[in-house]
C-alpha positions in Angstrom: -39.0 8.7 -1.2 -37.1 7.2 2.1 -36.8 3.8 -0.2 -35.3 6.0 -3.0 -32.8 7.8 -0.7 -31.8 4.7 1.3 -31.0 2.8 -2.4 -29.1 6.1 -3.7 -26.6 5.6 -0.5 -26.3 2.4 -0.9 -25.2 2.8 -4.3 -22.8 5.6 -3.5 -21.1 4.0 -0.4 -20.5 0.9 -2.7 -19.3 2.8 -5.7 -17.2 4.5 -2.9 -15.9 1.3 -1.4 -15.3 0.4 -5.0 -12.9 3.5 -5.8 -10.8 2.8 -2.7 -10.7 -0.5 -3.7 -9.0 -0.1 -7.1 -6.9 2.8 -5.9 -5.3 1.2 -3.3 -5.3 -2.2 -5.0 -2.9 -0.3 -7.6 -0.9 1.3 -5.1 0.0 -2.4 -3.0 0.6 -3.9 -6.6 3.6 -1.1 -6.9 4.6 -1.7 -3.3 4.6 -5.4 -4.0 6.7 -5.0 -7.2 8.7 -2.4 -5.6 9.5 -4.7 -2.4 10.0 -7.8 -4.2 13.0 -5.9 -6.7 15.0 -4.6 -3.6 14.6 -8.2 -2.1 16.1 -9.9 -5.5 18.9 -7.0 -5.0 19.7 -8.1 -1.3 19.6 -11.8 -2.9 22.8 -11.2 -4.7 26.4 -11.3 -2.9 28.2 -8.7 -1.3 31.4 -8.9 -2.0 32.6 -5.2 -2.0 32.2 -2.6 0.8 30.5 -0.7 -2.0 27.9 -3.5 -2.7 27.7 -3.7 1.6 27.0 -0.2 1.9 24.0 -0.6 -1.1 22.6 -3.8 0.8 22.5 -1.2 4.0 20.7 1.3 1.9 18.0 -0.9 0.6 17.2 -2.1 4.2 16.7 1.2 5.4 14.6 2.0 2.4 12.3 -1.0 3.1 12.4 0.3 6.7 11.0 3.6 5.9 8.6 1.8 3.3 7.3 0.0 6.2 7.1 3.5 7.9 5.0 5.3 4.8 2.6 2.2 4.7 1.6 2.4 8.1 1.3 6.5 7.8 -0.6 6.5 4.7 -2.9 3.6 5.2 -3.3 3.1 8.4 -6.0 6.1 8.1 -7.2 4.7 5.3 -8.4 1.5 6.9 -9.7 3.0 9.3 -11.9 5.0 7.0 -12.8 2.1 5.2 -14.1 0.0 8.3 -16.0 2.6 8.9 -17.9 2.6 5.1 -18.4 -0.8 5.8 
C-alpha cells in the first residue's frame, strides 16, 4: 500500500512538473517572439520625432515586460524548485 502511494506521487508531481513545463514553455515562446519584434522595431532609423517618441515607447514597454516577468514568475520558480 506505502509502495502504491509513494509511486501515485511520483507520478502526479511529475505529470505536475510536466504541466508547468509546457505552460510556461508557451508563455516564454510569446515573450521571445514578442521581445525579438519590438527589438527589429528599435533596429530601424529614427528619423522623425514621431518615430523617437515610438523608439521611447517600446523601451519602456520592454522595461515593464522585464517588470511582469520577474512578478509573475519569479513565484513560479520558486514553486517549482520546490516540486523538484
Amino acid at each position: 500500500m506505502l509502495k502504491t502511494t509513494v509511486l501515485m506521487y511520483g507520478y502526479v508531481r511529475t505529470q505536475v512538473i510536466y504541466v508547468f513545463f509546457c505552460f510556461f514553455q508557451i508563455e516564454l515562446d510569446k515573450i521571445v517572439t514578442h521581445r525579438n519584434s519590438i527589438y527589429e522595431r528599435l533596429s530601424q532609423p529614427v528619423v522623425t520625432l514621431d518615430e523617437l517618441n515610438s523608439a521611447f515607447q517600446l523601451l519602456q514597454e520592454l522595461g515593464d515586460m522585464e517588470n511582469t516577468i520577474d512578478d509573475v514568475y519569479l513565484p513560479v520558480e520558486n514553486i517549482y524548485a520546490k516540486l523538484r
